[in-house]
N, C-alpha and C positions, 0 to 999 in steps of 0.2 A: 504494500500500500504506500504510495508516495505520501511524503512528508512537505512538498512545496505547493503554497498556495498556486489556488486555481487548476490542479491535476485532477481534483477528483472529480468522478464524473456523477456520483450522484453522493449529497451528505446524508451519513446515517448517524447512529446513535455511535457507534461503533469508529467511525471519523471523526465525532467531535472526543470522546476518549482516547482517540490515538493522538489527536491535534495536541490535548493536553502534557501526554505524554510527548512529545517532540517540541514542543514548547510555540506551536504556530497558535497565533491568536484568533479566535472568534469572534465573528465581524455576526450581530445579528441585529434585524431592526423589525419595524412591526410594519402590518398591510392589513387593508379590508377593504379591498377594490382590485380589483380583472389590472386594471391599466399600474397599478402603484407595483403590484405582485411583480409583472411580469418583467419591468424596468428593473426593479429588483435584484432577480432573479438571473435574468439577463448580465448585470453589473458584477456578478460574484457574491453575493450575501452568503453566508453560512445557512444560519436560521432566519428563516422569517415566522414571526412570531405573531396569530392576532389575536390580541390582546384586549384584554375588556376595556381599554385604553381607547377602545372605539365610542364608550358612550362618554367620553372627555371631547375628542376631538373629530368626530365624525354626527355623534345625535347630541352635541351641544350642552352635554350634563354636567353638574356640579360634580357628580362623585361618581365611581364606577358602580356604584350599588344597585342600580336599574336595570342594569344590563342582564339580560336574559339566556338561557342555553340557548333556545331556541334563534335568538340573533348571533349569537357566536357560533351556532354551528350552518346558518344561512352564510355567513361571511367569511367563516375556512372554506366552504364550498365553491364561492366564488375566486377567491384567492387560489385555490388547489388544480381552478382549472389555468392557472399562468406559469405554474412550478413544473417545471421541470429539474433543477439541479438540487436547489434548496431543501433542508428538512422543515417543515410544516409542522408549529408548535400550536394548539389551543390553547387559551386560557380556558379554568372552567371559573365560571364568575360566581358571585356571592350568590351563599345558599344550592345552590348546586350539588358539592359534598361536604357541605356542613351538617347534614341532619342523621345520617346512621352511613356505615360502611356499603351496605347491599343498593343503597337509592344511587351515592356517588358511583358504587362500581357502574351503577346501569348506566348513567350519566358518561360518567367517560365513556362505556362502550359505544354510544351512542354519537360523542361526536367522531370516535374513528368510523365508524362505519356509518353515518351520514355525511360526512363532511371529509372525509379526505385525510385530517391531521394524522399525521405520524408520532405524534406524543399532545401530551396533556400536561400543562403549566399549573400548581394551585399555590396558593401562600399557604404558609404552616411550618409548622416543627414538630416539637414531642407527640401532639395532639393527635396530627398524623400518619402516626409511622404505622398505624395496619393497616391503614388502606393503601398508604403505598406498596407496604410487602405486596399485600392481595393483587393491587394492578401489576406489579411486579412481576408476579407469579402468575399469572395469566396473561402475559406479553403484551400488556400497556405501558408504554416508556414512558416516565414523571420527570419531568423538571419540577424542581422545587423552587420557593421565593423567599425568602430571609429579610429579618431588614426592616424600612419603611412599608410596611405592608398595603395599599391603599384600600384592601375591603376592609382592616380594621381603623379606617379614619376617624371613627366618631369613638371610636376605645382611646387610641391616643391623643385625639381633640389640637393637632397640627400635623403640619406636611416636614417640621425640622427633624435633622439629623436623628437616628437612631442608636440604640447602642453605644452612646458616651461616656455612663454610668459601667461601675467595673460588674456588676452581678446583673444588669443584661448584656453586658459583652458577654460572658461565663457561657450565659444561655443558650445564646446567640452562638456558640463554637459545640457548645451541646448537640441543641440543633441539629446543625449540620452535620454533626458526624453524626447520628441518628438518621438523617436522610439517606446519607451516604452509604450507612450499613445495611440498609433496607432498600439499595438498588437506585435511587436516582444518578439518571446519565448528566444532569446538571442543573445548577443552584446558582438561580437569579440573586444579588446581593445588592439590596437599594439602600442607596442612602445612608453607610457607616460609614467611621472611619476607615483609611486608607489603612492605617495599621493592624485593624482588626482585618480587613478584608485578604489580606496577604497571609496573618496567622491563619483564615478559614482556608483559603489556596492551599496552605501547607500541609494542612491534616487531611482534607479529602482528595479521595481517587478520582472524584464527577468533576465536572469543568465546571469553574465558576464564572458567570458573566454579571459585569459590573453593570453598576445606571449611578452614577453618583457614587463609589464606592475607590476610586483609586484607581494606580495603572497595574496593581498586582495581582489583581483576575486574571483568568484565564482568557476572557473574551470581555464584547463591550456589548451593550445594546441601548438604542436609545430609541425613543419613538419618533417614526420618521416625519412627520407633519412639523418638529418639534426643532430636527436638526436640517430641514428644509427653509424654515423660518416662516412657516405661517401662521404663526400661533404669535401676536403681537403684546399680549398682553401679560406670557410666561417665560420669564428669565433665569431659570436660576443657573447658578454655576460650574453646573455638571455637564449644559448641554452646551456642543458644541456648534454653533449656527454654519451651515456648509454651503445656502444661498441664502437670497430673500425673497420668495417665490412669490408673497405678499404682493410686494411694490409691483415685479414682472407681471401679475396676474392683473390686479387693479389696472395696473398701463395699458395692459392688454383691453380689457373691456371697455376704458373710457376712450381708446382709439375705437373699437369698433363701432360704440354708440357713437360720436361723432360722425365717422363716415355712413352711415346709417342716415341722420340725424342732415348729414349735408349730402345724400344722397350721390355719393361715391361709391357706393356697396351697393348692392352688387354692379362691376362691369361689365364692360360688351360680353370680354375671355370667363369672366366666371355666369355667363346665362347659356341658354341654351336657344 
């Protein structure tokens, strides 16, 4: 199996714990649209991820809490018809496998086999370590999430750094190696320190991907709306802005209403 970006011709569970092991970083970002996927995907992305991240910056919500199986697994499906190379992460969003082991298993079985995903994303720790073994053991691949958790935002009552304090760092490496032992192929790390997120790299076997957490994860993910720069109103200093898709978009539309408007649109070459 080669070890140099962009070789492999399709990513599995099994490439991103090799990545780790040869020390190449994981490049992963998020989609929930045909045309975002397929640019993507196209581009080299590792993982594309979609993420309940969709009712933030796709249906306009306050919080991820809204967001439904039943939309996450409409919006892997549309996303899965543009993959080709990438591995294809669900989130399962709140309430989905919060309530007993047997609902969650059905729940994830549901979006691999409605939707296409190749594993299943949930936030947790201790809490969930038999339902991971179980998906585990019946060949559902878990990413874990550590960290800033966003379904728990109204427990922690802010969006500030996690894990500052020394007895939830403790927890917090707990955790993870609890994840780790029970089979996750990798553990999303939001929002700690850099030093702790380097001590979790160290102890587990799974790839950890950072969002605010440092350059000593294993990989990086950020949401792409986020590091596209369309999102005017959300700064903080994690993300890395890569255009301003904002101003190009807006340009774009008040040039067209114009010529619209001065009846320049359509010309002779663009009628028929």
């Amino acid at each position: 199996m080669s070890s140099h970006p962009g070789e492999y011709k399709r990513i599995t569970t099994k490439v991103i714990l090799n990545m780790k092991k040869t020390g190449e970083k994981v490049a992963m970002l998020t989609a929930y649209d045909f045309m975002t996927a397929k640019l993507l995907d196209e581009a080299g992305v590792d993982i594309i991820l979609v993420g309940d991240s969709v009712g933030n910056v796709f249906q306009g919500l306050e919080t991820t809490l809204p967001v439904t199986l039943d939309e996450i697994i409409y919006h892997t499906k549309v996303v899965r018809r543009a993959v080709k190379r990438a591995m294809l992460v669900a989130d399962m969003p709140f309430m989905s496998f919060q309530v007993n082991t047997e609902e969650a298993v059905r729940n994830c079985g549901r979006i691999l086999k409605e939707s296409g995903a190749e594993a299943v994303k949930m936030e947790g720790g201790k809490r969930i370590e038999p339902l991971v073994k179980q998906l585990v053991d019946i060949g559902i691949p878990v990413m874990g999430h550590l960290g800033l958790t966003p379904q728990s935002i109204y427990k922690f009552g802010t969006y500030e750094v996690r894990a500052r304090e020394t007895a939830e760092a403790k927890q917090l490496v707990e955790d993870a190696k609890i994840l780790d032992r029970v089979g996750v192929f990798g553990l999303v790390l939001e929002k700690i320190p850099s030093s702790l997120a380097a001590k979790v790299t160290k102890n587990v076997s799974c790839a950890t991907i950072g969002i605010g957490a440092g350059p000593h994860c294993d990989g990086q993910v950020l949401v792409t709306n986020d590091m596209l720069g369309m999102n005017e109103q959300f700064h903080p200093r994690f993300v890395r802005t890569y255009a301003k898709l904002t101003e190009t978009m807006r340009g774009a539309f008040q040039n067209y209403i114009d010529d619209v408007k001065k009846k320049s649109f359509p010309s002779k070459n663009e009628s028929y």
